[in-house]
C-alpha positions as CSV (number, residue, x, y, z in Angstrom):
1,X,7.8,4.9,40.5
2,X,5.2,8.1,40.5
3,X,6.6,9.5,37.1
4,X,5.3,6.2,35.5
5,X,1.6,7.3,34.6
6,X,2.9,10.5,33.3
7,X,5.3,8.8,31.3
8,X,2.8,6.9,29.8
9,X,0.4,9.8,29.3
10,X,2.8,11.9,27.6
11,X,3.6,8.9,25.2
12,X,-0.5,8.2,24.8
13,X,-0.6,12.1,23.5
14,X,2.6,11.4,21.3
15,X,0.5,8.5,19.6
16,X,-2.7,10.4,19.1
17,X,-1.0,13.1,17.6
18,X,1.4,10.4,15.4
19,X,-1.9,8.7,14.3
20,X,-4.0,11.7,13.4
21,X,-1.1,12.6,11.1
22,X,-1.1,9.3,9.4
23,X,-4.7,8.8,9.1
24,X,-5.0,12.2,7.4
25,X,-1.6,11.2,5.6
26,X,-3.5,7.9,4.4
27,X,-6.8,9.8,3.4
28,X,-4.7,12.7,1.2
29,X,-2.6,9.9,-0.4
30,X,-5.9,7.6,-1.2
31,X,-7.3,10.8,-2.2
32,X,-4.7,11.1,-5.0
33,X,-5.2,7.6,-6.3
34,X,-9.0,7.8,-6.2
35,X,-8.9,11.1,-8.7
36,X,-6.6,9.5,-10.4
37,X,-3.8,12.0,-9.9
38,X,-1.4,9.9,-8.7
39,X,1.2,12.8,-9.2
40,X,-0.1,14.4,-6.1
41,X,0.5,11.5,-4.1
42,X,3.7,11.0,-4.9
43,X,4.5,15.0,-5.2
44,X,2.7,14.8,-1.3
45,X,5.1,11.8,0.3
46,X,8.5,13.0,-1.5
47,X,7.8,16.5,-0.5
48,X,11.3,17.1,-0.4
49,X,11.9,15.6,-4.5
50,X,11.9,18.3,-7.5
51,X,7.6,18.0,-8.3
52,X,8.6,18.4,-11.5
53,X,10.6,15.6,-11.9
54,X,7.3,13.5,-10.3
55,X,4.4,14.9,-12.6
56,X,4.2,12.3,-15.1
57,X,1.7,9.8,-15.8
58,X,1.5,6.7,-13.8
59,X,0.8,3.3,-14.9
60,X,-2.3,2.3,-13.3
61,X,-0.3,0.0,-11.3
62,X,2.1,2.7,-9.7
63,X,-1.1,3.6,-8.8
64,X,-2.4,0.8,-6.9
65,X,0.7,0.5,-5.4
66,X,0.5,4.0,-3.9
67,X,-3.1,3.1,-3.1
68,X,-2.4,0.4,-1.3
69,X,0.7,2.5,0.7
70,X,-2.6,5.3,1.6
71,X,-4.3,2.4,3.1
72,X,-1.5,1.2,5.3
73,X,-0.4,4.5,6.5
74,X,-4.8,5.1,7.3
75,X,-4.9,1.8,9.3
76,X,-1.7,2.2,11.4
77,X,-2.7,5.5,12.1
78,X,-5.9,4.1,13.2
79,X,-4.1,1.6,15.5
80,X,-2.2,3.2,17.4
81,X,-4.6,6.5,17.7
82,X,-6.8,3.8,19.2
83,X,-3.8,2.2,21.5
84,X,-3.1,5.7,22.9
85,X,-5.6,5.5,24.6
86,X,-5.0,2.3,25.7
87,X,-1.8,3.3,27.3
88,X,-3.0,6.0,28.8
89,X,-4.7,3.6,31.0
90,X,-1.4,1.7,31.7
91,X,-1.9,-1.5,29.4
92,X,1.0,-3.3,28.3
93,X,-0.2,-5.0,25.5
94,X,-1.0,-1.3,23.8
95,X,2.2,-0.2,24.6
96,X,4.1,-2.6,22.2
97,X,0.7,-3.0,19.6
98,X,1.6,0.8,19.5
99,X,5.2,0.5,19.2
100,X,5.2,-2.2,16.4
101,X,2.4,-0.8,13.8
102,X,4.1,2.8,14.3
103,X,7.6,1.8,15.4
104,X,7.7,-0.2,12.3
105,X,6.2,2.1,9.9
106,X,8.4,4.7,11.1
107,X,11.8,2.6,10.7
108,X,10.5,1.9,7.1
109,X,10.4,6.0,6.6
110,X,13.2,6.5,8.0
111,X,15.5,4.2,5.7
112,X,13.6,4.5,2.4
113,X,12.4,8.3,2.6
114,X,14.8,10.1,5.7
115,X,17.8,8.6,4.5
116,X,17.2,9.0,0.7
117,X,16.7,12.9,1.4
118,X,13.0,12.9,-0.5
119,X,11.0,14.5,2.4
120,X,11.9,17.4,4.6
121,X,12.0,17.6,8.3
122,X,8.6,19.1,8.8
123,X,6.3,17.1,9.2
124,X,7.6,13.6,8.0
125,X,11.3,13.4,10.3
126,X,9.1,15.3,12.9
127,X,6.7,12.2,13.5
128,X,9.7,9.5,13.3
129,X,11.2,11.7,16.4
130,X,7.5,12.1,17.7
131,X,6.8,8.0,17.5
132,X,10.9,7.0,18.7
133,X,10.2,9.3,21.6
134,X,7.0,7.5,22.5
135,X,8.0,4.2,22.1
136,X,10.9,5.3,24.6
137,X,8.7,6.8,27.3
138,X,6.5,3.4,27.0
139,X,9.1,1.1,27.2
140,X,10.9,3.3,29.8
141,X,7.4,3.1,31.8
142,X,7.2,-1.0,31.0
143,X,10.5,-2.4,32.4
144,X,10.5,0.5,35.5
145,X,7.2,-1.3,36.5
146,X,6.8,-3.3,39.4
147,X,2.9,-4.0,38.6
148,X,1.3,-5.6,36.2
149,X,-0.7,-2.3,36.4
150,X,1.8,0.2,34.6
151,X,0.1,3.4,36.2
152,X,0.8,2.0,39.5
């Protein structure tokens, strides 16, 4: 099928956008931990929650814990920033390395964060539709292939 390359290019752009959203994400909440204002890390992923009702002070651990989230929404962002481009080229293996560091980090949102009604639709429910609709022009791009090649 012809569409199949731009498929896969329009998903590649959906993934470099996704990931330069979650490495800043992972920076900013990092950030918080590492000036020890753990309130604004919290205050910045619940965006949707009362910040009153999340300025308090943290036990050191809370914010480790929120350190440690920083560092995994930095790295997945890293992954599949790097994988866009990656399927961009057609590989299959970036397609679904892409689909399960986001995919997966995305689903977590989605239940814990979406679904409990702390974060508002812009930017957070944005990039869960942004990643979904990726991993759905990949995959569409993947099983429609006749070549191990995907842009052929």
């Amino acid at each position: 099928m012809k569409n199949l390359p731009i498929l896969l290019k329009i998903s590649a752009i959906l993934w470099v956008i996704w990931g330069l959203v979650h490495i800043l994400a992972g920076v900013m909440t990092m950030k918080g931990v590492i000036t020890n204002d753990i309130s604004s890390s919290i205050i910045g992923i619940a965006d949707a929650a009362d910040p009153a009702t999340l300025q308090i002070n943290y036990p050191k651990a809370a914010g480790a814990v929120i350190g440690q989230h920083g560092f995994n929404l930095f790295w997945i962002g890293i992954v599949t920033f790097i994988s866009a481009f990656f399927i961009w080229k057609g590989n299959r293996n970036a397609v679904f390395l892409a689909a399960i560091t986001g995919g997966l980090a995305d689903l977590g949102y989605f239940l814990f964060m979406d679904l409990g009604g702390y974060v508002k639709f812009v930017p957070g429910t944005v990039m869960t539709i942004v990643s979904s609709l990726a991993i759905i022009l990949s995959f569409y791009a993947y099983f429609k292939a006749r070549n191990p090649n995907l842009t052929e």
